[in-house]
N, CA, C and O atoms as a GROMACS GRO file, in nm:
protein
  148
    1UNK      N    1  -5.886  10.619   1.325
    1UNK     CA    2  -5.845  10.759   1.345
    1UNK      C    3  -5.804  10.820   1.210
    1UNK      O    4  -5.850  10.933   1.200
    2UNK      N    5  -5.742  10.786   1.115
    2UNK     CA    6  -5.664  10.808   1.050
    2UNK      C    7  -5.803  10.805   0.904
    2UNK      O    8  -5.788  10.889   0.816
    3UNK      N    9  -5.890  10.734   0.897
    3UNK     CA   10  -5.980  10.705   0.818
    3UNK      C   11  -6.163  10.844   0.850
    3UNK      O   12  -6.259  10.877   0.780
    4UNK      N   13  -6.112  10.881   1.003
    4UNK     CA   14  -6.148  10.946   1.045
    4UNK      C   15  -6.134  11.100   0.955
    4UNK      O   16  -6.225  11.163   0.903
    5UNK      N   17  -6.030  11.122   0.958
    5UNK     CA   18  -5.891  11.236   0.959
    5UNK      C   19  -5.912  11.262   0.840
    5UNK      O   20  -5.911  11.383   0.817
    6UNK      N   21  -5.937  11.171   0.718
    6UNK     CA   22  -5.953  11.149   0.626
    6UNK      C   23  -6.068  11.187   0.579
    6UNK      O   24  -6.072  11.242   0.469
    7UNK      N   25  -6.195  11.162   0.662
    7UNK     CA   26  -6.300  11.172   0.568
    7UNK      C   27  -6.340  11.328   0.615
    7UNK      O   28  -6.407  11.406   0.547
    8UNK      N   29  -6.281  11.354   0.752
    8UNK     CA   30  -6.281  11.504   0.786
    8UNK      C   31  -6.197  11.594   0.680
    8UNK      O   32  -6.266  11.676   0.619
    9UNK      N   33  -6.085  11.594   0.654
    9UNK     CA   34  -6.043  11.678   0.509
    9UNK      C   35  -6.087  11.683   0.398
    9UNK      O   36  -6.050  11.772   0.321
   10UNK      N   37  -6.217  11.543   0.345
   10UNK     CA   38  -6.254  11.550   0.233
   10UNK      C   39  -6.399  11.634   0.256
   10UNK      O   40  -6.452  11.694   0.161
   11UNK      N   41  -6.458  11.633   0.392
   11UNK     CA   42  -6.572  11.730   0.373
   11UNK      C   43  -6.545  11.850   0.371
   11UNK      O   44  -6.615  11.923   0.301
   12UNK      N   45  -6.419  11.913   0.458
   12UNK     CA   46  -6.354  12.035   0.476
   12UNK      C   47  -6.311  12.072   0.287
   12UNK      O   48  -6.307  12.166   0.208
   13UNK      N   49  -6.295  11.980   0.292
   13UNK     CA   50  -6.217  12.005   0.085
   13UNK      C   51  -6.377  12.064  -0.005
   13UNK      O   52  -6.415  12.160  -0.073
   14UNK      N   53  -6.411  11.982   0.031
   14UNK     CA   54  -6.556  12.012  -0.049
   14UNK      C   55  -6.599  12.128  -0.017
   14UNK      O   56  -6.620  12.215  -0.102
   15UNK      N   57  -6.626  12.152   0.156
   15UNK     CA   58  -6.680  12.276   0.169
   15UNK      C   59  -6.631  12.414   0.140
   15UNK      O   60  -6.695  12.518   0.123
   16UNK      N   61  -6.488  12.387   0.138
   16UNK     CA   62  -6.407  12.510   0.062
   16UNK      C   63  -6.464  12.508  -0.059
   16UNK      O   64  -6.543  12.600  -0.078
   17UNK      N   65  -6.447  12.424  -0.158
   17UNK     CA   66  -6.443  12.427  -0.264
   17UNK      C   67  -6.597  12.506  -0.344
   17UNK      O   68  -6.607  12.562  -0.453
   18UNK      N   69  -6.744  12.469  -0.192
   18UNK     CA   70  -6.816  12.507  -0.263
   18UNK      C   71  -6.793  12.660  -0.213
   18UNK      O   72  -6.804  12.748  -0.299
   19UNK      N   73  -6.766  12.693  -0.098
   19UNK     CA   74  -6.735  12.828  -0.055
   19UNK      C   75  -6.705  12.910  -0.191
   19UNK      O   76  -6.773  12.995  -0.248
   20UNK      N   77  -6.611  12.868  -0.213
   20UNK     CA   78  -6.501  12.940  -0.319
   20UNK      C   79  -6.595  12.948  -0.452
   20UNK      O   80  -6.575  13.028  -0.543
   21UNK      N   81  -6.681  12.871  -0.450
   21UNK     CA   82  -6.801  12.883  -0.614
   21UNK      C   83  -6.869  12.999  -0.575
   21UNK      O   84  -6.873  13.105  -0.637
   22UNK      N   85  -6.943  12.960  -0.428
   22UNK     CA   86  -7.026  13.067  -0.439
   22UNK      C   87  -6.966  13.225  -0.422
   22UNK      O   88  -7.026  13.330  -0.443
   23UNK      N   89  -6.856  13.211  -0.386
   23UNK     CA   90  -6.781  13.353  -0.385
   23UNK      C   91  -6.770  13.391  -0.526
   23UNK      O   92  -6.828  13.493  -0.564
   24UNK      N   93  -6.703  13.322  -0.604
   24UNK     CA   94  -6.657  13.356  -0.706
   24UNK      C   95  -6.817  13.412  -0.835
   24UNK      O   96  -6.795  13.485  -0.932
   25UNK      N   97  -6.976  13.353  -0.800
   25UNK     CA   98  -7.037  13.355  -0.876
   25UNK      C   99  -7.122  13.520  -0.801
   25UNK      O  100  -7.204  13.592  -0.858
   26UNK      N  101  -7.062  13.536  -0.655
   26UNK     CA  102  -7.121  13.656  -0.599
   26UNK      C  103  -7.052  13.769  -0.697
   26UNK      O  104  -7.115  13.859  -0.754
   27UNK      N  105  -6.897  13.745  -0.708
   27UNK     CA  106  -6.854  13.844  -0.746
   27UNK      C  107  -6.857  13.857  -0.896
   27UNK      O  108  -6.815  13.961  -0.947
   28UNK      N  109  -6.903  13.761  -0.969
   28UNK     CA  110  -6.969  13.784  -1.093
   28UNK      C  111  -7.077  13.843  -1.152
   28UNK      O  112  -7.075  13.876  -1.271
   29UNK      N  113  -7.198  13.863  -1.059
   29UNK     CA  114  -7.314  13.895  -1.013
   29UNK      C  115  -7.264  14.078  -0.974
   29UNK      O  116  -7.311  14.178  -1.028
   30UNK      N  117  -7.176  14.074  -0.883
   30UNK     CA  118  -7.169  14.195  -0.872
   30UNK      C  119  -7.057  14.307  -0.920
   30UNK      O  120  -7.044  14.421  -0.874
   31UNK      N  121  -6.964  14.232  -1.042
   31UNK     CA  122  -6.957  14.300  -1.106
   31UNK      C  123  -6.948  14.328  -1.267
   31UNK      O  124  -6.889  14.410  -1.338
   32UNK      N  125  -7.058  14.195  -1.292
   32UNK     CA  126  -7.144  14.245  -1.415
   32UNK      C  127  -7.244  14.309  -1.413
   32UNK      O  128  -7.330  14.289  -1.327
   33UNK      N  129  -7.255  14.396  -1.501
   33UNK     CA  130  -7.381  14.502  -1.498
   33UNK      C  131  -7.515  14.434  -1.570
   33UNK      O  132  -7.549  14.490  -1.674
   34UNK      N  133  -7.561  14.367  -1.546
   34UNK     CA  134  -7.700  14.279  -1.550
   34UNK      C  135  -7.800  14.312  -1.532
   34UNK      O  136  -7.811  14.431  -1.506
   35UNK      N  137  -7.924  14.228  -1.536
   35UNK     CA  138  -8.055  14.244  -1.539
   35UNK      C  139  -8.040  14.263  -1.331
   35UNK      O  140  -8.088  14.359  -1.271
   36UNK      N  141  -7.990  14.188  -1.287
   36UNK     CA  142  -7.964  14.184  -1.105
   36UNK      C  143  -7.913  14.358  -1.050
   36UNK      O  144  -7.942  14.422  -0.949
   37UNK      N  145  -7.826  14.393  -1.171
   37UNK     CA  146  -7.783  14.554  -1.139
   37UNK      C  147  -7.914  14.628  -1.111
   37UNK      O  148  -7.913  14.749  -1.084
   0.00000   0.00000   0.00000
């Protein structure tokens, strides 16, 4: 259970973590004025 619990927070960790990239590279994208503008 507990090893369970465990490997469930480390995928949840990760998936934030990539969440949070791709947010952070959207809002780079949209608000640099670029070749994408």
């Amino acid at each position: 259970m507990i090893a369970f619990f465990m490997s469930g927070w480390h995928m949840m960790r990760c998936n934030i973590r990539k969440m949070l990239r791709n947010f952070a590279v959207a809002v780079n994208v949209a608000f640099d004025p670029g070749p994408e503008a």
